[in-house]
N, C-alpha and C positions, 0 to 999 in steps of 0.2 A: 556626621557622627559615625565610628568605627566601631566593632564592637569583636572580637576575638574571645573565643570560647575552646576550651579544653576538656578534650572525654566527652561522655555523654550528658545533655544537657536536658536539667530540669525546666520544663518548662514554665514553670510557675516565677522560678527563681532567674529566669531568663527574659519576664515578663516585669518582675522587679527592676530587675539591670537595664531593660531600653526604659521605663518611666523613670529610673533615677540619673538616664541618659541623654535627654530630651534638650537637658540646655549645657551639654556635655563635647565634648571633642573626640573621647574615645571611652571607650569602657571595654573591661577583661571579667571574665566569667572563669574562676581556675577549676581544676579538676574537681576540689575538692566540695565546691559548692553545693548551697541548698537554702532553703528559701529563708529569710531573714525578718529583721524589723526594717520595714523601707524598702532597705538596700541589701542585698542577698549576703550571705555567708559567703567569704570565696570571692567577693566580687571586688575591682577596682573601678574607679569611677574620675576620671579626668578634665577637671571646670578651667577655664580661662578666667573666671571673676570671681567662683566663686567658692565657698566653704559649705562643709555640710555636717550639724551636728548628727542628724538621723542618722548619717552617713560611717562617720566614727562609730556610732553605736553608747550605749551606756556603760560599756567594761572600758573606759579610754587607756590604750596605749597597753593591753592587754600584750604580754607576748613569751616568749620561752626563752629559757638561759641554759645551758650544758656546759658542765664543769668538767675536763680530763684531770684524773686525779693523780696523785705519784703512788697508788697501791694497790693490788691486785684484787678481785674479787676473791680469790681464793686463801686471800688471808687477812678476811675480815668474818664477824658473827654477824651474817647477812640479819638473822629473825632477832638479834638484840639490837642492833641497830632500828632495824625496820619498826620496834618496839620502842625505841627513844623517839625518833621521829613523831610516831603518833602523838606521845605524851610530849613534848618538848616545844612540837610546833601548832600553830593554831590552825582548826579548820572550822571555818566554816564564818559566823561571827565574832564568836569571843576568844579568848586566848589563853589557855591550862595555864601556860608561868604568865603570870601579871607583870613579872619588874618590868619597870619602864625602862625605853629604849630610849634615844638620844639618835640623829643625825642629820646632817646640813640643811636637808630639802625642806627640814621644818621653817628654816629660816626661808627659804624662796617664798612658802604659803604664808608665814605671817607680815612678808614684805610684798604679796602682789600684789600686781597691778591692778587687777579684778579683785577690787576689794571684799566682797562676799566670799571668796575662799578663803579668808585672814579668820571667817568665823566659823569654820569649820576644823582650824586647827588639833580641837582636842579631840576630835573624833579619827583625823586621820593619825595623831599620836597613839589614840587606842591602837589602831589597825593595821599600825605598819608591821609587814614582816608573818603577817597573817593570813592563811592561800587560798580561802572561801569554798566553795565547793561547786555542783554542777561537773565540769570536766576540766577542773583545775585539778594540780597533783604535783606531789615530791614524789621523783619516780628515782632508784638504782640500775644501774643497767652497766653489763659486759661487752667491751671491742671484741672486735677479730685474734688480738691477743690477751685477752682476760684482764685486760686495766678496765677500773672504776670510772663509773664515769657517775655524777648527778646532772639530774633534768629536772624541773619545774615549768610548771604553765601555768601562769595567772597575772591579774590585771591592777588596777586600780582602787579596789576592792569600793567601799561607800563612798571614800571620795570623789572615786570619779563617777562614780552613779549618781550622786547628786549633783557632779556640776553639770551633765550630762540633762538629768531634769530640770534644773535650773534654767539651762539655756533654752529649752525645746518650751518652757514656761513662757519666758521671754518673747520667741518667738511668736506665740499665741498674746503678745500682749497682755499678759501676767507678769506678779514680779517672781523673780530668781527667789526660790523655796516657795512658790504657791506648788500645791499636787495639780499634777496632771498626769493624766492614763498616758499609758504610750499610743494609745492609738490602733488603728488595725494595720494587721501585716503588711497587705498591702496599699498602704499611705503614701501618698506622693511625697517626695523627701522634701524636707526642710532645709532650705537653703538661705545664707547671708552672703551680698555682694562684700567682699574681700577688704574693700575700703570703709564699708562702713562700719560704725560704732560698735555694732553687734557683732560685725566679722572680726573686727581686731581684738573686741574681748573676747571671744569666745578662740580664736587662736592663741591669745598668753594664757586665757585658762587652761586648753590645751595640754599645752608645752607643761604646765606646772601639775598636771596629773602624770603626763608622763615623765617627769622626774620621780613622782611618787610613784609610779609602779615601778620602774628602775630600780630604785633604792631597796623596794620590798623582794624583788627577787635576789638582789646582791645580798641582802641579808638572811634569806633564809638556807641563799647555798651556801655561807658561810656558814652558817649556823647548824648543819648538816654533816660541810665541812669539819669542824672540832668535832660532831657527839664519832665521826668514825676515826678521828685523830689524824687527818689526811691534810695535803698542800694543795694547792690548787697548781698544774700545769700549762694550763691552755683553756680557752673557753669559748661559748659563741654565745653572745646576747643579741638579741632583735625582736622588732615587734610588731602587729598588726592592729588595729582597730586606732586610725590615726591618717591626718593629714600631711603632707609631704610637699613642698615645691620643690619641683625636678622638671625640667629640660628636654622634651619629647618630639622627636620629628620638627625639629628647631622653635618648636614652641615653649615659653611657657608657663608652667600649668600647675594645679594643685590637681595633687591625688592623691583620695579617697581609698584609704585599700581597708577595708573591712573582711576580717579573716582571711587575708590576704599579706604576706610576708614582699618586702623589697629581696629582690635576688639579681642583682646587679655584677658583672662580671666579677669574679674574686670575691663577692660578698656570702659569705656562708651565715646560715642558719640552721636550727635544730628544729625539726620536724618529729612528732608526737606520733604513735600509732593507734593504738589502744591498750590496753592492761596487761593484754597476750602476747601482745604482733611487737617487730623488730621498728624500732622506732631510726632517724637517718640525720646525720650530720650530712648537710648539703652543699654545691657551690654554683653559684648562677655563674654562666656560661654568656658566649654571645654568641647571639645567632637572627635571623632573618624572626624567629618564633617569639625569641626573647625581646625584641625590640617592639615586637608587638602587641606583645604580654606586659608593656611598658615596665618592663624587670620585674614581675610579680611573680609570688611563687604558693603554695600553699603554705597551710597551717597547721596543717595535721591532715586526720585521713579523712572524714568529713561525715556527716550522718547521713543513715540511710532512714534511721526508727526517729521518731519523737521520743521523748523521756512519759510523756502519759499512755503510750503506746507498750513502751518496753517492760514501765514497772508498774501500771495501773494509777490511782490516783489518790491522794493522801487530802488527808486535813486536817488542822491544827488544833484541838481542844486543852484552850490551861495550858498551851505550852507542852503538848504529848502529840505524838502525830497518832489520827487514825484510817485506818486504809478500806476507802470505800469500794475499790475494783482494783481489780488484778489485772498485771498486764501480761503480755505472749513471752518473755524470758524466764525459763527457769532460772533465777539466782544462785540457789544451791549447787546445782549443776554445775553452773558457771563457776562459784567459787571452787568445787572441786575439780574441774579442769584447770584452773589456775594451780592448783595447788601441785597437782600432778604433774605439772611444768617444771615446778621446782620454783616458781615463782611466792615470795611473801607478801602478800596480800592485808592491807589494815585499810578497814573500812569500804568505801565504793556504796555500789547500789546495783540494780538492774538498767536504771537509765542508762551505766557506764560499762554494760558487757560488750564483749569484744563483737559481737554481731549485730549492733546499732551502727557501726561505721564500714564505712567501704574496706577495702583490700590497698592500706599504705601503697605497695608495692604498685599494683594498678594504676593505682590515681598518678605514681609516679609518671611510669609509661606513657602517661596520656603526653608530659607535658618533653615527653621527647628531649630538644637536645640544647630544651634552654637550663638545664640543670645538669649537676653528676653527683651521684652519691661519695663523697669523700669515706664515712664510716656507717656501719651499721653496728646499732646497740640493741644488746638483750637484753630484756628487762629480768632482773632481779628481786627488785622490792620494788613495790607500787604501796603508794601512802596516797588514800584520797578520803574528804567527809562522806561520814556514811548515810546513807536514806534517812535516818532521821535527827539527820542536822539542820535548825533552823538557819536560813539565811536569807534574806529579803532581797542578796544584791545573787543570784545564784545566775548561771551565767547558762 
């Protein structure tokens, strides 16, 4: 077993990656890493037999989309936009406009294969198009020549966190919807051999989350799309928290890439910063590094703070959050450093200040010359659920 590591390495999170390596072939640790459930943030994980639900994680098929658009930042009303988005799109669990949506993927979920996601239909009809909260976000953001660009980060929202608990249920010899804890952090992952019963269901359930998170982010940059009156130009969709068969040192293999993006030569993706920082349209390269990295790339810039760290600790009374400790961010501050950026800011938290995550730029450098930045984007408008948004599936 292999194991390749980028930047400096969290130990905890690197002690996660060799126990979820153990019956593995390779495993990659990206820059961006930090310690996880199971299986680290940032980490890819390479099986010959087998699949890993721990491994995917509970957000399945979670990932980012960037839209180049045909209009300039400079002739659009960044803060009435910024203002439609909030009211327009849903954060968190529920959804400000109710009308119902309509499209195709419902049909895959009421025709699966894995029949117990056929009864979850109306709850992912609720939630399509819907962006949760945690460090999910509709972000605005400036090229190099002042074109629009939208970004989004977000997953599968309850669908796939149920089918996620489902399987990890199954696992333990429960049925698919008994509760069960996640577990502690560091828990041996949970694995199914490839062929069998549980591995084949739990890869078409898979696959049919990640259509459902697809479709939710196609829908909500379209829906962004109209409120600024804009075309869509060019775009990059991709995504992490998901299993993958790919071709490695002539083996192959399923992989595991949990917060961890495919960056395969010519393959570009949209990389996230934080609320302040210059976020990067990227493009995986080939190199002796990258072949090693089994074409993985980051997710974003990665945590340095915990979220009970950053904003203290909240509880829930009647559906009212109340705040029992405070955490080391001033928020205030933070929003008024945002602001003085020239950045529109609607909603967030302290969990999501700009000094919980590393230095984008950094963590870039780490991974050297298996990538190249194609563009970098300024953020404009950040739209994310604010601290006291209820959400059970919060990421």
């Amino acid at each position: 077993m292999k194991i390749k590591t980028f930047g400096p390495v969290d130990d905890r999170a690197l002690e996660q990656l060799k126990r979820c390596a153990e019956k593995a072939e390779y495993a990659v640790l990206c820059a961006d890493h930090h310690p996880g459930y199971s299986q680290p943030i940032g980490g890819a994980v390479a099986y010959a037999n087998h699949i890993s639900p721990s491994g995917v994680g509970y957000d399945i098929a979670c990932g980012n989309k960037a839209v180049l658009t045909d209009v300039m930042v400079r002739d659009i009303d960044v803060p009435a936009v910024m203002d439609d988005i909030a009211r327009l799109i849903g954060f968190g669990v529920g959804r400000p406009n109710p009308d119902p949506v309509d499209h195709a993927v419902f049909q895959s979920i009421e025709k699966a294969d894995f029949r117990p996601l056929r009864h979850m239909i109306q709850m992912a009809r609720n939630q399509l198009g819907t962006v949760g909260s945690g460090n999910h976000y509709v972000d605005l953001f400036g090229d190099e020549q002042g074109r629009l660009w939208v970004g989004v980060h977000f997953g599968s929202r309850g669908f796939g966190h149920r089918t996620a608990s489902g399987f990890l249920a199954l696992a333990k010899g429960l049925k698919f919807g008994d509760k069960v804890g996640e577990g502690e952090m560091d828990s041996p992952p949970v694995l199914f051999e490839i062929e069998s019963e549980l591995g084949q269901s739990y890869l078409s359930a898979m696959h049919v989350a990640g259509q459902y998170a697809y479709a939710g982010r196609d829908m909500v940059c379209q829906k962004v799309l109209e409120i600024v009156g804009a075309n869509e130009v060019f775009s990059v969709h991709n995504h992490h928290n998901f299993a993958w068969r790919e071709t490695h040192f002539g083996q192959d293999l399923w992989v595991i890439r949990k917060g961890c993006t495919p960056a395969f030569p010519g393959q570009q993706g949209f990389v996230g910063a934080n609320m302040g920082g210059v976020s990067v349209i990227l493009e995986g390269q080939d190199s002796l590094d990258s072949k090693d990295s089994l074409y993985s790339t980051v997710h974003g810039a990665g945590r340095v703070m915990s979220r009970t760290k950053a904003a203290g600790k909240m509880r829930w009374v009647k559906g009212r959050p109340q705040r029992i400790s405070t955490g080391v961010v001033d928020w205030p501050a933070v929003q008024e450093t945002i602001r003085t950026k020239g950045i529109e800011l609607r909603g967030a938290g302290a969990d999501e200040a700009p000094e919980v995550y590393k230095n984008l730029d950094e963590v870039l450098l780490n991974h050297g010359n298996t990538v190249a930045v194609k563009h970098r984007l300024h953020p404009v408008g950040v739209a994310m659920a604010g601290e006291d948004t209820v959400d059970p599936y919060k990421d």
